[in-house]
N, C-alpha and C positions, 0 to 999 in steps of 0.2 A: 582705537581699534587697529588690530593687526592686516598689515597689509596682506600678511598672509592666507587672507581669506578671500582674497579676490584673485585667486586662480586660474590665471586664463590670461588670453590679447584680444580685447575687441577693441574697435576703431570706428568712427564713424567720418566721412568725408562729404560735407554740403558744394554740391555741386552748382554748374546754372543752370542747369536743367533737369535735378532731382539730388538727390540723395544717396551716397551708399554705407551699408553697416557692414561691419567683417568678424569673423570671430573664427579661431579652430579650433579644434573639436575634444581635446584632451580634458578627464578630470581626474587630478591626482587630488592624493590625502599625506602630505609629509611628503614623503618621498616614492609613495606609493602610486600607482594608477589604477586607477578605477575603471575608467572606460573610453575609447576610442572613439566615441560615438555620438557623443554628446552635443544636441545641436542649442546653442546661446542667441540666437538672431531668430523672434518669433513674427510673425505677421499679425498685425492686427486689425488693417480693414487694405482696402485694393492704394491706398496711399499713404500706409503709415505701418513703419513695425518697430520693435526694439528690442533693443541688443543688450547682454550682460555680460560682467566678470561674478564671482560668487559663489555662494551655495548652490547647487541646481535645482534643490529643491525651493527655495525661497524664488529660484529667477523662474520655476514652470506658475509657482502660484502668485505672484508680482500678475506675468503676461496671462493668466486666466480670470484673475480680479480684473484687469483692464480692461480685457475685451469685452467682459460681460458691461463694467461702465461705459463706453464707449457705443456698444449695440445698443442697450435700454436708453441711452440718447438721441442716437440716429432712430429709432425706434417711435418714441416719445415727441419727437421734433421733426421728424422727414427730413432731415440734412445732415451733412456730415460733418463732425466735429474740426475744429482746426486742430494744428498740431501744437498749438500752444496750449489749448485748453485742456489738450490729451496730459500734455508735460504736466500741469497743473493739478489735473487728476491723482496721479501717479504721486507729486508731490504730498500729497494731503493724506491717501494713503502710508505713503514712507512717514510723513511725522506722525502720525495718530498711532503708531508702533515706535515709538520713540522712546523708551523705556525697555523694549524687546525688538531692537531695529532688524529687519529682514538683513542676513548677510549678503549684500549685493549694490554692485553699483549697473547705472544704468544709461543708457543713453535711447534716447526717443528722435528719430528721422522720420520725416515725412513729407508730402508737399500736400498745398492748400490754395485757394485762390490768394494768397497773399505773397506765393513763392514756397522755395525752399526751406528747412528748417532742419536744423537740428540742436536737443539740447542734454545738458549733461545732468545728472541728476546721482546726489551722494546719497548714504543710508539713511540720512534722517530727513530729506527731502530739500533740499539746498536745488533749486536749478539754477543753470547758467546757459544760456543760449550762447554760440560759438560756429566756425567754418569747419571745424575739426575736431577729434578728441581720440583719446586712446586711456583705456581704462584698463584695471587686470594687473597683475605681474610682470608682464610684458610692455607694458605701455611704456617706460621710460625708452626701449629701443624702439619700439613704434615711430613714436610721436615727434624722434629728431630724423627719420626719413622721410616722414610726411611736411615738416617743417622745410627741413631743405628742398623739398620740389612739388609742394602745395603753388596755385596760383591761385587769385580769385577769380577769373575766368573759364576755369578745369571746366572740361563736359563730364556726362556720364562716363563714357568708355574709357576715357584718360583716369578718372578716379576709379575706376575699379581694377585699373592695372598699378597704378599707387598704394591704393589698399587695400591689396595683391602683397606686393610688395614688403610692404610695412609688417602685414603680419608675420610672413616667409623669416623678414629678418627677425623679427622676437621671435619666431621659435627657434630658430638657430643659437638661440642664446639664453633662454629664458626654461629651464627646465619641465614648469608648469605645465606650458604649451605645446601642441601639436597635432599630428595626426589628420592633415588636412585642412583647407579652410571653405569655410561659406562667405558667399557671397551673396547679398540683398542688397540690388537697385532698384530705386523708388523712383519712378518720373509722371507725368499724365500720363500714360500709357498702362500703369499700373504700377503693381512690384514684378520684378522676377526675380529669382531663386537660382543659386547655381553652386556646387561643387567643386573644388579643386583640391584634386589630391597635390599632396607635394613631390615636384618636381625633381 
C-alpha cells in the first residue's frame, strides 16, 4: 500500500503523567489541497482519544465505530474500558476489513488505572504498544526530533512542547502537512484540547 495515502504528521508522546496526540490540519489530493481545516485527533471518552494519517473519511468512521464500541461497554458494564482493550477493539475492526482495508493508520493514547499508554495500530490491524510514534508522510521528519530529545521521564507539558515541535518540523518539510496543529493531552484530570496555529 502506497504511503501515499497517509497524508498528514500525527504523533503520539506517552508521557509519566498522561499522554499527548498531535496532528495538523492540512488534506491534500496529489498535489492539491482540499482543506485547511481538517481536525485528525478525535476524543473518545474523558481518558482516551485517537489520532490518524489517512483518508478522512475512513479516520471520522474508524473514531465513530469506536466510540459507539467503547459507550455500549461502559454502558453494558458500568466501568470504563482500558486503553488496551480499546487498541484491541479497533484492531478487530481494522482486520475484519482486511480485504477492503480502511485507508488509514492509527494511533490510540490514553490513561487507565494501569498508567499511560499508547499504541500504534496499521490498516489491517497489527498493534504495537510503544513511548512514541509518528505516523503520516510526515513521520520520518517527526520521529528523529522526538527521538533525539524524548526521555522516559518527560511530563505533560514538556511533551506537548516536543510534540509541538515535532510536527512544526514535518511540516516544514513535508508538503502534505500543515496549516496549524492540534494538540490532545490526556492525564487524570481528563483530555484537553488545544490549537496552535503556526508560528
Amino acid at each position: 500500500m502506497a504511503r501515499g495515502y497517509f497524508g498528514a504528521t500525527t504523533i503520539g508522546i506517552k508521557c509519566n503523567n498522561g499522554v499527548v496526540l498531535a496532528s495538523e490540519r492540512r488534506m491534500s489530493y496529489g498535489g492539491y489541497i482540499l482543506s485547511k481545516r481538517i481536525k485528525k485527533v478525535f476524543k473518545i471518552t474523558d481518558k482516551l482519544a485517537v489520532a490518524f494519517a489517512g483518508l478522512f473519511a475512513d479516520m471520522q468512521a474508524l473514531a465513530r465505530f469506536l466510540k459507539a464500541e467503547v459507550k455500549f461497554y461502559e454502558l453494558t458494564t458500568s466501568k470504563p474500558m482500558n486503553v488496551k482493550s480499546v487498541a484491541k477493539i479497533l484492531s478487530i475492526i481494522l482486520y475484519s476489513q482486511k480485504y477492503m482495508p480502511y485507508l488509514s493508520e492509527t494511533l490510540v493514547g490514553g490513561i487507565d488505572n494501569e498508567g499511560s499508554h499508547l499504541f500504534i495500530l496499521d490498516p489491517l490491524g497489527s498493534v504495537i504498544e510503544d513511548d512514541y510514534a509518528a505516523i503520516g508522510t510526515g513521520a520520518p521528519i517527526a520521529i528523529g526530533i522526538i527521538e533525539s530529545l524524548y526521555k522516559k521521564e518527560i511530563d505533560l507539558d514538556n511533551g506537548k512542547k516536543l510534540a509541538y515541535r515535532a510536527v512544526k518540523a514535518a511540516i516544514e518539510r513535508d508538503a502534505a502537512s500543515g496549516d496549524g496543529i492540534d494538540l490532545v493531552s490526556i492525564s487524570e484530570k481528563g483530555i484537553f484540547e488545544e490549537f496552535k496555529p503556526l508560528a
